[in-house]
PDB file of N, H, CA, C and O in Angstrom:
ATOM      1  N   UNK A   1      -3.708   4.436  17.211  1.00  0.00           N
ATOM      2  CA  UNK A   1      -4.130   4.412  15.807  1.00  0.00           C
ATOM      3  C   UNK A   1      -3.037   4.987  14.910  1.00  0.00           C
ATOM      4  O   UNK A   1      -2.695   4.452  13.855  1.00  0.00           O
ATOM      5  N   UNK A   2      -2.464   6.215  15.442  1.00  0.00           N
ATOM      6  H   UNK A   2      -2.742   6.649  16.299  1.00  0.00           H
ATOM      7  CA  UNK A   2      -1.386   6.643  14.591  1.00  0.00           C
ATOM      8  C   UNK A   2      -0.212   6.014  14.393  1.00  0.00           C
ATOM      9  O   UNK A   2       0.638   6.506  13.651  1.00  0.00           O
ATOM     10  N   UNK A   3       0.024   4.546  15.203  1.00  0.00           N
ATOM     11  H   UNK A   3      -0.667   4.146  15.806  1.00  0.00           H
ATOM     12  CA  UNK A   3       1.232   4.092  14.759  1.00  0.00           C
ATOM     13  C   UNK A   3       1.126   2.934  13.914  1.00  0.00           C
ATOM     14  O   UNK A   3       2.041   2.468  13.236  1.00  0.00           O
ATOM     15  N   UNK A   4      -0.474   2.345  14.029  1.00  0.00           N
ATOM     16  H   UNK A   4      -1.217   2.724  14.580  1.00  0.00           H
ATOM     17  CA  UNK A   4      -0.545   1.312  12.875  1.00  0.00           C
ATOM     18  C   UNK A   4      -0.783   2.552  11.651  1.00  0.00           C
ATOM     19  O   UNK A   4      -0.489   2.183  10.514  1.00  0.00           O
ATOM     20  N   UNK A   5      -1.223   3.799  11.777  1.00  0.00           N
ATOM     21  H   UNK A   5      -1.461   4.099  12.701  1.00  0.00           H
ATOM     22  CA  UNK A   5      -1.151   4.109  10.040  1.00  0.00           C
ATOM     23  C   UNK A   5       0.300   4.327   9.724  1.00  0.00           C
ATOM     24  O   UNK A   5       0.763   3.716   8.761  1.00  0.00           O
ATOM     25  N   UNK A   6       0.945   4.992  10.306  1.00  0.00           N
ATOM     26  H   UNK A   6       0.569   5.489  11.089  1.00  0.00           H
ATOM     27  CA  UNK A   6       2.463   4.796  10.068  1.00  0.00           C
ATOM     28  C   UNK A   6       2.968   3.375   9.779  1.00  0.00           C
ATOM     29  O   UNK A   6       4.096   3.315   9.289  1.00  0.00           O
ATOM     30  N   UNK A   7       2.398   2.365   9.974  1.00  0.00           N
ATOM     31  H   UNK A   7       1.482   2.414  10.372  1.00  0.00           H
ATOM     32  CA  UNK A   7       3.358   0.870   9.683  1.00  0.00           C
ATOM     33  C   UNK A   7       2.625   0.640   8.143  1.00  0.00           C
ATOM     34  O   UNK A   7       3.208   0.214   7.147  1.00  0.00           O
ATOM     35  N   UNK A   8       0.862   1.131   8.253  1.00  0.00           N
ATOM     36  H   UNK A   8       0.388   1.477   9.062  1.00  0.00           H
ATOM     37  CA  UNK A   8       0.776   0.948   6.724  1.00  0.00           C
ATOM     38  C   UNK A   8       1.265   1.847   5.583  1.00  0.00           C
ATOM     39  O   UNK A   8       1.719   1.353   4.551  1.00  0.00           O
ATOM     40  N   UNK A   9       1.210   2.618   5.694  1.00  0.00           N
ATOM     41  H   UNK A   9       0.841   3.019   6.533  1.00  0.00           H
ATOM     42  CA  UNK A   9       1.900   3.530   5.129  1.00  0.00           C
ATOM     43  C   UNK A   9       3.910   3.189   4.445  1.00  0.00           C
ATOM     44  O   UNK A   9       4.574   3.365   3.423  1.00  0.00           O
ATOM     45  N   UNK A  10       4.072   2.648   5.803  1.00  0.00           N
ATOM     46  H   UNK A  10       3.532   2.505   6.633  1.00  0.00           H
ATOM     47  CA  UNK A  10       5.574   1.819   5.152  1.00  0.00           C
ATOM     48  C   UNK A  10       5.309   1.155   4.424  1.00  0.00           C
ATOM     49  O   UNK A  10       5.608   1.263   3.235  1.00  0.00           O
ATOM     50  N   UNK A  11       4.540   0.093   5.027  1.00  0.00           N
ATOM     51  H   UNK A  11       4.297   0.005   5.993  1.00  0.00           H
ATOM     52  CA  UNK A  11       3.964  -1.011   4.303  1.00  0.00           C
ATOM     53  C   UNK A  11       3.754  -0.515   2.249  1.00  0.00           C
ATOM     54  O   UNK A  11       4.380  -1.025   1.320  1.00  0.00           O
ATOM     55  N   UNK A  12       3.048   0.213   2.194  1.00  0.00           N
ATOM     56  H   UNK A  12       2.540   0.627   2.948  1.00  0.00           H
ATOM     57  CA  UNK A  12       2.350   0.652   1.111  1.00  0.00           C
ATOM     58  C   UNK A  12       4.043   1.205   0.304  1.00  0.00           C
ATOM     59  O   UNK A  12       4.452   0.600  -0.688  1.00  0.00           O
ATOM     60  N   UNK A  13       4.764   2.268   0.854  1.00  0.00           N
ATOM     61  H   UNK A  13       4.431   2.759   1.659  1.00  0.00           H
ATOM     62  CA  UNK A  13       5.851   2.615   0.219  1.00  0.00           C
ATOM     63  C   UNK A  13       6.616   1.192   0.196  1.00  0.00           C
ATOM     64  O   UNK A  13       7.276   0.992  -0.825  1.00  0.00           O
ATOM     65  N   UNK A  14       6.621   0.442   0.918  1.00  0.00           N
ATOM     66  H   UNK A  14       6.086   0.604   1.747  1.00  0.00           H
ATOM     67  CA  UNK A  14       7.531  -0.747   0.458  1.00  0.00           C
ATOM     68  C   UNK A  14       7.161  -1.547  -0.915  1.00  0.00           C
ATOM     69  O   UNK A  14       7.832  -2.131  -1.766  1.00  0.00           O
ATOM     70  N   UNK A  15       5.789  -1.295  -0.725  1.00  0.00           N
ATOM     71  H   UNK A  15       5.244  -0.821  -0.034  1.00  0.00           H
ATOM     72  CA  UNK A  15       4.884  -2.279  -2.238  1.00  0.00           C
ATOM     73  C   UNK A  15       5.212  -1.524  -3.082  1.00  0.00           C
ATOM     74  O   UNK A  15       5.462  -2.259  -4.037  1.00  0.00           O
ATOM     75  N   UNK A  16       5.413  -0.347  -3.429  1.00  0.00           N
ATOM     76  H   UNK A  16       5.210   0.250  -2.653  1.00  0.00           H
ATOM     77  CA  UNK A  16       5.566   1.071  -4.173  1.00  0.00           C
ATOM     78  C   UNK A  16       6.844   0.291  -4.976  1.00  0.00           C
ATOM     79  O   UNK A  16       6.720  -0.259  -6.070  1.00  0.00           O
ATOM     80  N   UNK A  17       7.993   0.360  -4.255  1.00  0.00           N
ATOM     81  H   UNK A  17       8.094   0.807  -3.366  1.00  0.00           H
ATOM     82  CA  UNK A  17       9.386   0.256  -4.346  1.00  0.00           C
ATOM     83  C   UNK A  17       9.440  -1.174  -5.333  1.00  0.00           C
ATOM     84  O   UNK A  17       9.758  -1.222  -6.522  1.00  0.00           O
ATOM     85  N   UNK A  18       9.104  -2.093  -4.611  1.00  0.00           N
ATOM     86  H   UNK A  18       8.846  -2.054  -3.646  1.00  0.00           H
ATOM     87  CA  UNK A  18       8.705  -3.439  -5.133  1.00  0.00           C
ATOM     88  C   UNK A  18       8.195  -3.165  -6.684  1.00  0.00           C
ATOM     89  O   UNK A  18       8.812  -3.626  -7.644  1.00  0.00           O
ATOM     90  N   UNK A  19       7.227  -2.516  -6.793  1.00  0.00           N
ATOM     91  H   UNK A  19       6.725  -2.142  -6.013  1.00  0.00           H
ATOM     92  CA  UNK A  19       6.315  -2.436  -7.934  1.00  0.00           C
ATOM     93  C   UNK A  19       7.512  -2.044  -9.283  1.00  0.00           C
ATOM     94  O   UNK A  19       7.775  -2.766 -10.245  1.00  0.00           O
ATOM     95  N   UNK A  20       8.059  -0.749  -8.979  1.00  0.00           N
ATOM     96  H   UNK A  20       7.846  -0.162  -8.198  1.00  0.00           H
ATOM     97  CA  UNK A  20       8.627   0.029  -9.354  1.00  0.00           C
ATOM     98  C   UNK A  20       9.818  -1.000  -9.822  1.00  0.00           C
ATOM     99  O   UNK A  20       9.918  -1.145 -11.041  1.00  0.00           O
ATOM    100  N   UNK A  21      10.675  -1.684  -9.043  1.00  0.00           N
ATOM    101  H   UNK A  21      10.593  -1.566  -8.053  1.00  0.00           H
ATOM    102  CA  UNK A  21      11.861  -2.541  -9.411  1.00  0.00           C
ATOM    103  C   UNK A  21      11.096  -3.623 -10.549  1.00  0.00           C
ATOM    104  O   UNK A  21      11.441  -3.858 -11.707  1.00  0.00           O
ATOM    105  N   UNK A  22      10.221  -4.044  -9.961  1.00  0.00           N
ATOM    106  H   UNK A  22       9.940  -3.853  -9.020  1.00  0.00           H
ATOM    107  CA  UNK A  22       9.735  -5.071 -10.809  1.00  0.00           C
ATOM    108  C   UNK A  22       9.906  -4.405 -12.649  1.00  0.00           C
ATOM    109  O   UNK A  22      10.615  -4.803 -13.573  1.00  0.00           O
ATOM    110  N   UNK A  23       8.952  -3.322 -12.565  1.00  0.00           N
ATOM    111  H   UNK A  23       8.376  -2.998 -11.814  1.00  0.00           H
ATOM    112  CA  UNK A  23       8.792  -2.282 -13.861  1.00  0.00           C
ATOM    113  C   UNK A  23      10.431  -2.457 -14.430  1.00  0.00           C
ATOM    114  O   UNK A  23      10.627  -2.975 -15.529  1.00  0.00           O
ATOM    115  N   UNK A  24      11.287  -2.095 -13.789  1.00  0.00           N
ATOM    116  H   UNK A  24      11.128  -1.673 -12.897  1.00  0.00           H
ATOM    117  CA  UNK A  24      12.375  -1.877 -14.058  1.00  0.00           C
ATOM    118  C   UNK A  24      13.391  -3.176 -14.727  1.00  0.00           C
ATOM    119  O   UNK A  24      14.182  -3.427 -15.636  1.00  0.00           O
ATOM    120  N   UNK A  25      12.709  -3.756 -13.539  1.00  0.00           N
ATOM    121  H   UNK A  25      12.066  -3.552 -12.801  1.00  0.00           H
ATOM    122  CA  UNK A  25      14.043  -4.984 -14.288  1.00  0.00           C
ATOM    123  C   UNK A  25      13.237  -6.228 -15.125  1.00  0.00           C
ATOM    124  O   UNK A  25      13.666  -7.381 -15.162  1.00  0.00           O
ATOM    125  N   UNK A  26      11.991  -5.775 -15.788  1.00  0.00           N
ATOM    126  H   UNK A  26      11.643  -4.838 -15.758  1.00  0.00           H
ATOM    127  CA  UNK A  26      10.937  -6.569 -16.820  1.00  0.00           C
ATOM    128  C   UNK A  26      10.881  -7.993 -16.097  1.00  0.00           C
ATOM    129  O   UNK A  26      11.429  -9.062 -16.364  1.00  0.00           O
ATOM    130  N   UNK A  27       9.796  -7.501 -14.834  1.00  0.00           N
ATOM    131  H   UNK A  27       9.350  -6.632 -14.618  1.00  0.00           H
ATOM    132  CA  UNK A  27       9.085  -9.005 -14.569  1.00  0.00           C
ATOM    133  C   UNK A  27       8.372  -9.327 -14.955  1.00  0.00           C
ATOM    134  O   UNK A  27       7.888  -8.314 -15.460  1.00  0.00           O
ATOM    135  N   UNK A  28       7.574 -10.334 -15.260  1.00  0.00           N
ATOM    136  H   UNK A  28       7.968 -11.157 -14.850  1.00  0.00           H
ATOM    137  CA  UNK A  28       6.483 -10.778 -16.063  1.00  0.00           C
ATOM    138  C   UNK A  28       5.104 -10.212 -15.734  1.00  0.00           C
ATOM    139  O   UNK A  28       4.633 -10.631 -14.677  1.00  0.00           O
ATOM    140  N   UNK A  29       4.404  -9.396 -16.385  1.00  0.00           N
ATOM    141  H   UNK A  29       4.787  -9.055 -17.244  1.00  0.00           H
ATOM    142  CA  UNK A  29       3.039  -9.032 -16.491  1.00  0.00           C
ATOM    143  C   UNK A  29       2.523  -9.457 -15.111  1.00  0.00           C
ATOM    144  O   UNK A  29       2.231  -8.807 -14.108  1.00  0.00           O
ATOM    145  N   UNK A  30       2.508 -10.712 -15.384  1.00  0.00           N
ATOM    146  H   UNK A  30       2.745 -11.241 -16.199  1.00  0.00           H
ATOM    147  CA  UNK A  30       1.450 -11.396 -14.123  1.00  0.00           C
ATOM    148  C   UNK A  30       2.177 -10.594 -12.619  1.00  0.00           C
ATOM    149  O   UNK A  30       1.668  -9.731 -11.903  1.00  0.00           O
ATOM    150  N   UNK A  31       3.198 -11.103 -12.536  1.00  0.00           N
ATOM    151  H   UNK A  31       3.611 -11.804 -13.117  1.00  0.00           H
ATOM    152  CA  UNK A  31       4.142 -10.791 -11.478  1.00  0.00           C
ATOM    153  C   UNK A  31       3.386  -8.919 -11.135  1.00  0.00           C
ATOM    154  O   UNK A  31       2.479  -8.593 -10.369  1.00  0.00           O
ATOM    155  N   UNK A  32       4.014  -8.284 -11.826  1.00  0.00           N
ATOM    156  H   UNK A  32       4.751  -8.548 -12.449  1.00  0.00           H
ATOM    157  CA  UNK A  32       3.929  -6.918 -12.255  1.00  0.00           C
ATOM    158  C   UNK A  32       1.892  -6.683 -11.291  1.00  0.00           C
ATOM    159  O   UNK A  32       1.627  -6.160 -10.209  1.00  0.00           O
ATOM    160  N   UNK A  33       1.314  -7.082 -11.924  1.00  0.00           N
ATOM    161  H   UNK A  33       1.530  -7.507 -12.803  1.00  0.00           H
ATOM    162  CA  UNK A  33      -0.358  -6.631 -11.380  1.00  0.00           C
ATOM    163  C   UNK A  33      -0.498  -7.823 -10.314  1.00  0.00           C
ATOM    164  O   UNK A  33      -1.700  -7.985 -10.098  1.00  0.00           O
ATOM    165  N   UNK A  34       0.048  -8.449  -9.792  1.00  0.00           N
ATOM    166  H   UNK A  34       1.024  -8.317  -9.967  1.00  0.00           H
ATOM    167  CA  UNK A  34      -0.271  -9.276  -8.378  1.00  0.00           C
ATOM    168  C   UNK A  34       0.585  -7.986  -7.467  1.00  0.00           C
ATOM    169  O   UNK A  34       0.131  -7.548  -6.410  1.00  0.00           O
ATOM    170  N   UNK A  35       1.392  -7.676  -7.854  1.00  0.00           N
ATOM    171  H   UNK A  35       1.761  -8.031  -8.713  1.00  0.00           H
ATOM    172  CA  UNK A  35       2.336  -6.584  -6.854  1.00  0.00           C
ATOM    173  C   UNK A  35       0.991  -5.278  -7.134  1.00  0.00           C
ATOM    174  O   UNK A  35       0.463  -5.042  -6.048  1.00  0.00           O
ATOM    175  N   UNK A  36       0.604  -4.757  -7.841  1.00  0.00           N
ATOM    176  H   UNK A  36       1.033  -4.949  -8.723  1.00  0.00           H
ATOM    177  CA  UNK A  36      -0.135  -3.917  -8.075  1.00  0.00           C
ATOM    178  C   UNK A  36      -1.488  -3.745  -6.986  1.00  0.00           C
ATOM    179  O   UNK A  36      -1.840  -2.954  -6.110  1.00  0.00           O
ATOM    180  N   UNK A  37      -1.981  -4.957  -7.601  1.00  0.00           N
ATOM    181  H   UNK A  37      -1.695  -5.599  -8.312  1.00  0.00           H
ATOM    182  CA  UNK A  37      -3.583  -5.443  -7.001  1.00  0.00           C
ATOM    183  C   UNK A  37      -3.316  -5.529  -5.066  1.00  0.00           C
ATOM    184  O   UNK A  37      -4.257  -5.206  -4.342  1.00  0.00           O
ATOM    185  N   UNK A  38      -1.986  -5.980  -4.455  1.00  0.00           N
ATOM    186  H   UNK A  38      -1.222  -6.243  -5.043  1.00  0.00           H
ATOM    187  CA  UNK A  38      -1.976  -5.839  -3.449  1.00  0.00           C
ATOM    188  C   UNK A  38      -1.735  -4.495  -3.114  1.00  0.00           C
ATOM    189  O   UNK A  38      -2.393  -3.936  -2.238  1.00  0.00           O
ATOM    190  N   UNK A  39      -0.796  -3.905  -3.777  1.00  0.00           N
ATOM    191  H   UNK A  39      -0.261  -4.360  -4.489  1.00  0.00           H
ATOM    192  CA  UNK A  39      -0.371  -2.055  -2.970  1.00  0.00           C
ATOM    193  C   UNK A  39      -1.705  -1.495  -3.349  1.00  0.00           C
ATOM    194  O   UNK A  39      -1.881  -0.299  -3.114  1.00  0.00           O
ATOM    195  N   UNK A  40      -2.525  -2.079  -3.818  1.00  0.00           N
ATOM    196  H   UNK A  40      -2.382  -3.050  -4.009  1.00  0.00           H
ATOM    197  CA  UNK A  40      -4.073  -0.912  -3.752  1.00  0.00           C
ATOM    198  C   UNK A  40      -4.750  -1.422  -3.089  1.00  0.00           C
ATOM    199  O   UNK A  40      -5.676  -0.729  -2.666  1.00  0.00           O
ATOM    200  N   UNK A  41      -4.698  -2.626  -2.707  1.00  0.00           N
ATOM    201  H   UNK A  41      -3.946  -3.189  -3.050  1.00  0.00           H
ATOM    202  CA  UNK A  41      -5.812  -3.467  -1.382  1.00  0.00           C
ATOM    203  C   UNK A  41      -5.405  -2.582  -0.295  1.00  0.00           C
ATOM    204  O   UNK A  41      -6.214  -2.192   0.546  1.00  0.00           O
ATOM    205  N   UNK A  42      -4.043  -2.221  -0.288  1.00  0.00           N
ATOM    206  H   UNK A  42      -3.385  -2.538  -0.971  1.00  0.00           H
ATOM    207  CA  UNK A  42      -3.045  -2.274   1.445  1.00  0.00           C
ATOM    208  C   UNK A  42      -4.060  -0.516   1.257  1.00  0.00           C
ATOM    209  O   UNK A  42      -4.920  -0.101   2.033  1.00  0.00           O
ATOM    210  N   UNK A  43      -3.393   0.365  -0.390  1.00  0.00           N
ATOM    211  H   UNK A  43      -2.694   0.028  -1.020  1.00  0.00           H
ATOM    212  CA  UNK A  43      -4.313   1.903  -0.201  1.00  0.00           C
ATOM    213  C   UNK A  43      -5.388   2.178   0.579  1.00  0.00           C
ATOM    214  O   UNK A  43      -5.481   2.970   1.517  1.00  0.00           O
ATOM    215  N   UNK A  44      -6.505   1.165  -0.085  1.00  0.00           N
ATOM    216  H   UNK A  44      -6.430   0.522  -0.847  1.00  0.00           H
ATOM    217  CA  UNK A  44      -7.696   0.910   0.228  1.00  0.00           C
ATOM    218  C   UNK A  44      -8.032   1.164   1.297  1.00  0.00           C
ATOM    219  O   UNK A  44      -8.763   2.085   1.661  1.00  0.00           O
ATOM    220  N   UNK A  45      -7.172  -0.194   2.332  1.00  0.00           N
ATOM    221  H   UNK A  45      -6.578  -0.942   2.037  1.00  0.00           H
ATOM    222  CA  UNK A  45      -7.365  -0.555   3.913  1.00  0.00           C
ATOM    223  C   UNK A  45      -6.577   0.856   4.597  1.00  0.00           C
ATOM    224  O   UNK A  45      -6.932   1.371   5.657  1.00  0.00           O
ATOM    225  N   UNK A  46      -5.580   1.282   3.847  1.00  0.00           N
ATOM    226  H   UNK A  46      -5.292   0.864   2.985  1.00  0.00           H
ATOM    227  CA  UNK A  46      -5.172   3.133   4.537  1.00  0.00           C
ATOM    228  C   UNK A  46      -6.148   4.339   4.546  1.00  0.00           C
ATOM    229  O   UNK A  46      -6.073   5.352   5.242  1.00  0.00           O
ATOM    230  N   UNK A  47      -6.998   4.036   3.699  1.00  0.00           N
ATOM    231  H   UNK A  47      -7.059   3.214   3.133  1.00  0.00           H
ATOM    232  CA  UNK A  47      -8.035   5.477   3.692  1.00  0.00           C
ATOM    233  C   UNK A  47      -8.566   4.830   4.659  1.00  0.00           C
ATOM    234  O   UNK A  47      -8.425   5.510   5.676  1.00  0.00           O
ATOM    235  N   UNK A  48      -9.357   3.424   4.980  1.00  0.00           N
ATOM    236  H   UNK A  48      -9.473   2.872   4.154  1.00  0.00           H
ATOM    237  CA  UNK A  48     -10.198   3.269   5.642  1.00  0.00           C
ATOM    238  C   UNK A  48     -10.007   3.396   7.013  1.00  0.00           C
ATOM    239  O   UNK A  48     -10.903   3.600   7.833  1.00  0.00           O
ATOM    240  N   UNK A  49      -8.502   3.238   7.306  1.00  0.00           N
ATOM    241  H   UNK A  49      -7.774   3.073   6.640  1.00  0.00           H
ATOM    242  CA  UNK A  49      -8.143   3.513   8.372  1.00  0.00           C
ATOM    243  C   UNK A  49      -8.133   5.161   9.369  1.00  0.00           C
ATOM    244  O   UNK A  49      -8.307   5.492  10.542  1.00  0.00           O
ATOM    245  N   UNK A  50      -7.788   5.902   7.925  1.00  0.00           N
ATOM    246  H   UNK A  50      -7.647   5.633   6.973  1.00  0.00           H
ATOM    247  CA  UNK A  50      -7.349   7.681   8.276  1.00  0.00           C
ATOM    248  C   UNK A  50      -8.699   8.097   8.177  1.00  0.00           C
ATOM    249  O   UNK A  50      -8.847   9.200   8.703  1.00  0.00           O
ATOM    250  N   UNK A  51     -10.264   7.386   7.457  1.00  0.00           N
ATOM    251  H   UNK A  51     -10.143   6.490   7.030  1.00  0.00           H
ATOM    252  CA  UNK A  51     -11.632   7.711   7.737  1.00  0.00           C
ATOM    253  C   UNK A  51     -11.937   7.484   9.103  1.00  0.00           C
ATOM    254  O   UNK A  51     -12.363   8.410   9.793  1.00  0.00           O
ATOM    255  N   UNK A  52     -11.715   6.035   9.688  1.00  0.00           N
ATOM    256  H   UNK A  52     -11.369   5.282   9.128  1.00  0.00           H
ATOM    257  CA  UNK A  52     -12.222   5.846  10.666  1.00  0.00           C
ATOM    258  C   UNK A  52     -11.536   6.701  11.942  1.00  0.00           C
ATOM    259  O   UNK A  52     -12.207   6.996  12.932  1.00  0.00           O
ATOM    260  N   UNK A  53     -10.486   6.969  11.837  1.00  0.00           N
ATOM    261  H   UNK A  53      -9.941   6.730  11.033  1.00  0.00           H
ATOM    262  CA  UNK A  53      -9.576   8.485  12.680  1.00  0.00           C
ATOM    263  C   UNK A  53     -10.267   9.085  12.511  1.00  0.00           C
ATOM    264  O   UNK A  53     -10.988   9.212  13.500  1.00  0.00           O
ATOM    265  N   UNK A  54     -10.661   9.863  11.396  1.00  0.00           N
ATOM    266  H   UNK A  54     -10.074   9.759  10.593  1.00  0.00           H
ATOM    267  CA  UNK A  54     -10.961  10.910  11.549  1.00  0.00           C
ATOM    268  C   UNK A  54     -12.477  11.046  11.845  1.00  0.00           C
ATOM    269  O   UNK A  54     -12.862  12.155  12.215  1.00  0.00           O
ATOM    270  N   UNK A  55     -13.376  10.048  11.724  1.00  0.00           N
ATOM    271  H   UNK A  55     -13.064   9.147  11.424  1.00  0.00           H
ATOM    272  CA  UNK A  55     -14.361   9.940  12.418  1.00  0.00           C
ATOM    273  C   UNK A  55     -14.456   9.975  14.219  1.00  0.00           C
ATOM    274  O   UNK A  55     -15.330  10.365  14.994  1.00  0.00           O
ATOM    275  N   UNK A  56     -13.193   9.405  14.397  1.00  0.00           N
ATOM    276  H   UNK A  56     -12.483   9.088  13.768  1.00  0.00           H
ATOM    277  CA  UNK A  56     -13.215   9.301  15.818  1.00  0.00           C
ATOM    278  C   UNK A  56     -12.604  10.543  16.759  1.00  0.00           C
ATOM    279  O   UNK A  56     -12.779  10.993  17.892  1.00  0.00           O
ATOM    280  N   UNK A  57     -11.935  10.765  15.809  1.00  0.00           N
ATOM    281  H   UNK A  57     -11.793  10.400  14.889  1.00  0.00           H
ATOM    282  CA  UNK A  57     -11.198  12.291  16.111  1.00  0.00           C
ATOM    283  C   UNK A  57      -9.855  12.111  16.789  1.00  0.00           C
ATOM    284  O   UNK A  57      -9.431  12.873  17.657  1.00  0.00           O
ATOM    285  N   UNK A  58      -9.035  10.742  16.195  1.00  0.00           N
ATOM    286  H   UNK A  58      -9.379  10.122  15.490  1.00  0.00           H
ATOM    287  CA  UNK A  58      -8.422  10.584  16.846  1.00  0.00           C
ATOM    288  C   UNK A  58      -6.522  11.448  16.362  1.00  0.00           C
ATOM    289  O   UNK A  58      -5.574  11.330  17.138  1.00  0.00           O
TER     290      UNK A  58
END
C-alpha cells in the first residue's frame, strides 16, 4: 500500500507543477481548471487511499 501512495503522491506533485507552469505561462482558463479538476480527483483518491491504511493499520 505504501508504494502506490508514494506513486500518487508523485503523481499529484507532478499535476501541482503542471498547474503552476500553466498559471505562469497564461494558458487558457479552460486548460488552467481541466489541470485543476484532475489534481483534486487524483487528492481525493489520496485521502481515500491513506483512510483506507489507516483503517487497516497498514
Amino acid at each position: 500500500m505504501t508504494t502506490e501512495i508514494g506513486k500518487q503522491r508523485a503523481l499529484i506533485a507532478r499535476l501541482h507543477h503542471d498547474l503552476y507552469q500553466a498559471k505562469i505561462h497564461g494558458e487558457s482558463l479552460a486548460k488552467i481548471e481541466k489541470l485543476r479538476r484532475k489534481m483534486v480527483a487524483e487528492e481525493k483518491k489520496l485521502n481515500r487511499m491513506l483512510f483506507a491504511a489507516s483503517q487497516k493499520g497498514d
